[in-house]
N, C-alpha and C positions, 0 to 999 in steps of 0.2 A: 100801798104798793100796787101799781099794775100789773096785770095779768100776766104782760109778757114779761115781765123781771121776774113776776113769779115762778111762771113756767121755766123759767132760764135756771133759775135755781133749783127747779127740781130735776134738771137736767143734769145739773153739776153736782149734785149730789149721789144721785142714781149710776152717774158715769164713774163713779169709782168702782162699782160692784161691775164691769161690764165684761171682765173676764168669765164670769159666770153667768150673766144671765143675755149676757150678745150686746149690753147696748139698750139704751131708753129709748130709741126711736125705731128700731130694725122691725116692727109691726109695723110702724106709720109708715115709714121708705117704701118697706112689701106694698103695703093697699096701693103707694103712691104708682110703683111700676107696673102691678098686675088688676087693680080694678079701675075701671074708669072712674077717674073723678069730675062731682057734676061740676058743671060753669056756675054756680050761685053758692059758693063755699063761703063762710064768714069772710072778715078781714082778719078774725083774730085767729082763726082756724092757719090761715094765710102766713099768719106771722109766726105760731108755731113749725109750723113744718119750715118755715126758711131757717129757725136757728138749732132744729133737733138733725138737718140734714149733714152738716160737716162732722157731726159725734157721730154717727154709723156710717159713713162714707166705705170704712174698710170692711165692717161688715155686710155690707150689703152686696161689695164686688164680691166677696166668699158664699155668702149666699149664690148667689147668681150661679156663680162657674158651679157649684155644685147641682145647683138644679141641672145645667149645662152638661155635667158629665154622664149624670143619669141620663137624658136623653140620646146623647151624641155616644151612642153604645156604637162597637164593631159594624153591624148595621149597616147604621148612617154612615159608616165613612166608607164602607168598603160600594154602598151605593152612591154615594160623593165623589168618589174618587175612577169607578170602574165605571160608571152608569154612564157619563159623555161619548164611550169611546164604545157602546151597545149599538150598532144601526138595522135601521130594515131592511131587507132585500126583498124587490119583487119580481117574479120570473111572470115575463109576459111571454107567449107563445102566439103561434101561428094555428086560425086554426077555419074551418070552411062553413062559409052561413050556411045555413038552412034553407032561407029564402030566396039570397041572392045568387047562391054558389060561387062567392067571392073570399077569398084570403081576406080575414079579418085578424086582429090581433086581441088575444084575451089574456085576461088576469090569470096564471096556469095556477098562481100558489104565492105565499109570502111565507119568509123565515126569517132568522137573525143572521146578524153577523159579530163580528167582533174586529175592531182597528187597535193591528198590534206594529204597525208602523203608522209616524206621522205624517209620510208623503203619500198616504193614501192605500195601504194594500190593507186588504180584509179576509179572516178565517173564515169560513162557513160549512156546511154540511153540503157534501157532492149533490144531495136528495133534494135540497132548496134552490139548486142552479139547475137541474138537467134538464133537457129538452128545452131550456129556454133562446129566445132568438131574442130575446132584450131583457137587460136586468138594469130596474132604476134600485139605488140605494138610498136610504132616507135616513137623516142624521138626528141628532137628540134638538137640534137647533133649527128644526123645519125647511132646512134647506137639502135638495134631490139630487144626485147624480148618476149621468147612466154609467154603468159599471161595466169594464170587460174583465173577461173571464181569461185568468191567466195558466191557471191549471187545474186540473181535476183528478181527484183518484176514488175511484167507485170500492176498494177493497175496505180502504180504513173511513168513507163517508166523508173526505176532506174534499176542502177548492179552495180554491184562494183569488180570489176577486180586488180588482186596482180601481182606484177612480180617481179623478184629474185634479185632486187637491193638494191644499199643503197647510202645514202648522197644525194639522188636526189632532184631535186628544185620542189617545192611545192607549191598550193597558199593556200589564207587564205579566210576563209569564213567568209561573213557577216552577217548581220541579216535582212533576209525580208520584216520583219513587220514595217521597218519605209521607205519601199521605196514612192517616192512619183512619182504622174503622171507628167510627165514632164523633168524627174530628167536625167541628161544626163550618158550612157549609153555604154561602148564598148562590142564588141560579135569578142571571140579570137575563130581559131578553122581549119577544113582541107577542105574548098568546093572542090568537086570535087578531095580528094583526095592528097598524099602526096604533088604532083606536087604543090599544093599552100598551104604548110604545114603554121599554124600559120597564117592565113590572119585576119588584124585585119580592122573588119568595125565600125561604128560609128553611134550613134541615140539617143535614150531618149524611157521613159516607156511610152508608149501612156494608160497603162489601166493597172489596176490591177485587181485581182478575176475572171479571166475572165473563160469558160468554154467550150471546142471542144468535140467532138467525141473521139478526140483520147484516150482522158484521163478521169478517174475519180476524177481528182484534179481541184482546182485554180488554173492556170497559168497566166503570166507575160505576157505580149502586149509590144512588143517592133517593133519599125520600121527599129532596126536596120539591115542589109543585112545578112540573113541566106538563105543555099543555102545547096543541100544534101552533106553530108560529113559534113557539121556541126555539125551534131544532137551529141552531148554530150561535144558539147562545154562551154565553161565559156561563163555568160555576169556577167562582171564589172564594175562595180559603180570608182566614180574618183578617191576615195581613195585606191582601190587597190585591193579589196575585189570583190570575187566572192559571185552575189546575185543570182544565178539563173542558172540552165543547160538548153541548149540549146535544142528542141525537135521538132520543127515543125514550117511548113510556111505555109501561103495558096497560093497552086499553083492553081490561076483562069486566065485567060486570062482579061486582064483591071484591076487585082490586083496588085499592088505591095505594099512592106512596111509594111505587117501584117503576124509578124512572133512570135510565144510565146520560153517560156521557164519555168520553175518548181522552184517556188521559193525555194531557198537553205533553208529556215528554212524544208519546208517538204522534203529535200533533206538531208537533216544532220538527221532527226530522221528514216527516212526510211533506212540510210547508218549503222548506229549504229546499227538497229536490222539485217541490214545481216551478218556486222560483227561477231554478235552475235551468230543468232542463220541459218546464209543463207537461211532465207526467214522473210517474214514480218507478226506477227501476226494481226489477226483484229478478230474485235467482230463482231456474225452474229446476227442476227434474226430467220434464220429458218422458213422464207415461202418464195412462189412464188407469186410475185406478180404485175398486171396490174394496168398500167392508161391508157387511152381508146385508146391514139397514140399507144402503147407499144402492145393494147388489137388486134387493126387493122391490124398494122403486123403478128401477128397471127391469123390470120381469123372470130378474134371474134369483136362481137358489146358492148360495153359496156357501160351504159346507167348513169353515175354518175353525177352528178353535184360537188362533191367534194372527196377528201380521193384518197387512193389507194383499187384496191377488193384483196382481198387473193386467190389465186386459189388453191394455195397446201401447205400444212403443213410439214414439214421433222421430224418425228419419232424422238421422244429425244432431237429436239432442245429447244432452249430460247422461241420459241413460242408455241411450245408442250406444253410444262412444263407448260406455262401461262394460257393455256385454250385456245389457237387460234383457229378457226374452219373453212372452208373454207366458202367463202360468206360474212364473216366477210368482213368490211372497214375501215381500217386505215386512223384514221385522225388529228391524232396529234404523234409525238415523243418527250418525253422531253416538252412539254410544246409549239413547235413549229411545226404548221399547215405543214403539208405533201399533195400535191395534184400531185406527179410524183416519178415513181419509184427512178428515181433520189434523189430527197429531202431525200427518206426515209433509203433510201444507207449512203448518207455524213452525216445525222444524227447517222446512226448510228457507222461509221466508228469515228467517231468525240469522240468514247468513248474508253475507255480501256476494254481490257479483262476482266470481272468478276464486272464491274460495273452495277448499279443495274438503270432502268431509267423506266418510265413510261407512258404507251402508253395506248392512247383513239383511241376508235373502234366505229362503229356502228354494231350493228347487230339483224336485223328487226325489224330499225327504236327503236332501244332502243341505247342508249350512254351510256359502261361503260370506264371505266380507270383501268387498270392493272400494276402492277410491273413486268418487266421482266429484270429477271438476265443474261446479255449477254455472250456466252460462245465462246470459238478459231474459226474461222470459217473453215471448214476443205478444204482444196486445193479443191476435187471435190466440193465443195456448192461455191466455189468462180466462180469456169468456168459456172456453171451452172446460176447464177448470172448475170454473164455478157452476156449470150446469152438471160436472159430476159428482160435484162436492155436495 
């Protein structure tokens, strides 16, 4: 009997038992797909593997897909799927030689972006556009576009940037209000620049609502690895979905792992009114006003035990109008106890232009309660705003 009838027959034999042991040849098919085989194989080596290959044909595709699913974890898809539509922004600026005392143009900074429309508009962080006089945008496929800047809003850290394309890969937004603490986490985007364009790191939401310096928003607590050149990158959730733009890390010596980001619900209504209108309306109040840390920085002592004090009124504003006076103390908005300039800020930001809400005051020791109808707040009362705040 020849080898190869021999072999055949112990093929046929073995292949009854193949429920349980996978198959006489599912060893031989593996070596075949996963180690190279040399060019100087027998002929009978040759002739084995051509009549063991149609008896594990099925087990080898279930091998395969399984090796295939362990690899192709959340991960990979959610880097598969979100990583095309990651780009670079770089803010070139204007700025004066040394030598020649001539307007030269420099490299000011590079950040991310994210493309959540396919005809070309882009999320980014306000912090990775400013002061620029040219933004090129660089795409996962090596091709550059210069970008204009179609709104900006310095409060929540948004802009939103358009460039002259079409069909481009896009991601999709989620919804932030069902993130939960713990929930695991990828953060796509450019640390340090093109050169590690798209780097995708890994972590979970350590904290929601949380509140920095840098921002007048609730931010996202994520531990996953942000690093500069991220700041306007995506973090995504497993399913695919961008919940949050990248914005900030804390750089301390003995810190690592506490990095935020702006959850995409106040990212998608801030993006709409630039679209809109290229800037973001908010309702003001129309005073100046201390809580005692706030009162200190400015050289003054302020002596409360609760509320905010009013120091100055603005001519025509919502608190004009109401009867505000300075001295006055604010100490409720809406119904909710205010004792930091802060509180009385997100409370009132928390409302719409032209809504009507009602705020209790003290003033000398008597407590009334006012209606005041909140009106746009004008760009100079916002900076002003913020250097009281």
């Amino acid at each position: 009997m020849t080898k190869k009838k021999l072999t055949k027959l112990i093929c046929a034999a073995v292949a009854s038992a193949s429920l349980i042991f996978g198959g006489c040849s599912q060893s031989a098919e593996t070596e075949t797909e996963t180690v190279p085989v040399e060019e100087n194989k027998s002929a009978a080596t040759a002739e084995v593997t051509e009549d063991v290959v149609p008896v594990a044909a099925g087990n080898t595709a279930s091998a395969a897909k399984a090796r295939s699913g362990v690899r192709n974890t959340p991960v990979v898809q959610v880097a598969r799927e979100v990583g095309p539509a990651i780009v670079g922004i770089t803010n070139k600026a204007v700025a004066q030689d040394f030598f020649t005392n001539r307007q030269v143009e420099v490299e000011r900074g590079f950040g991310s972006g994210v493309i959540f429309r396919n005809d070309g508009y882009i999320v980014t962080n306000n912090h990775v556009i400013a002061g620029a006089n040219e933004l090129i945008v660089s795409l996962e496929d090596g091709s550059s576009y210069s970008g204009t800047l179609v709104g900006t809003d310095e409060m929540t850290d948004i802009a939103v940037v358009k460039i002259d394309a079409k069909n481009l890969p896009s991601a999709r937004f989620g919804n932030s209000d069902e993130i939960m603490v713990g929930e695991p986490v990828v953060a796509i985007g450019n640390p340090m620049g093109l050169a590690l364009h798209g780097s995708v790191t890994v972590g979970v939401i350590s904290a929601i609502d949380r509140s920095i310096s840098l921002n007048d928003v609730s931010l996202l607590q994520t531990d996953a690895a942000i690093s500069p050149g991220n700041s306007g990158g995506a973090l995504v959730n497993y399913e695919g979905e961008v919940i949050g733009i990248n914005n900030a890390k804390v750089a301390r010596e003995g810190v690592e792992g506490i990095a935020f980001s702006i959850p995409i619900n106040t990212v998608k209504d801030v993006v709409n009114e630039l679209m809109e209108k290229g800037y973001v309306a908010r309702p003001y109040l129309g005073v100046t006003i201390f809580d005692p840390p706030t009162a200190a920085r400015y050289g003054y002592q302020l002596n409360i035990k609760r509320g905010v004090y009013v120091f100055q009124v603005a001519i025509n504003s919502p608190a004009d109008r109401a009867g505000f006076q300075r001295g006055d103390i604010i100490l409720s908005v809406d119904g909710k106890e205010v004792n930091t300039v802060a509180e009385v800020r997100s409370n009132i930001v928390a409302h719409k232009v032209g809504a009507t809400i009602k705020v209790a005051f003290d003033r000398n020791g008597t407590e009334q309660t006012v209606d005041v109808i909140l009106q746009e707040m004008p760009h100079d009362e916002y900076e002003s705003q913020r250097r009281a705040g």
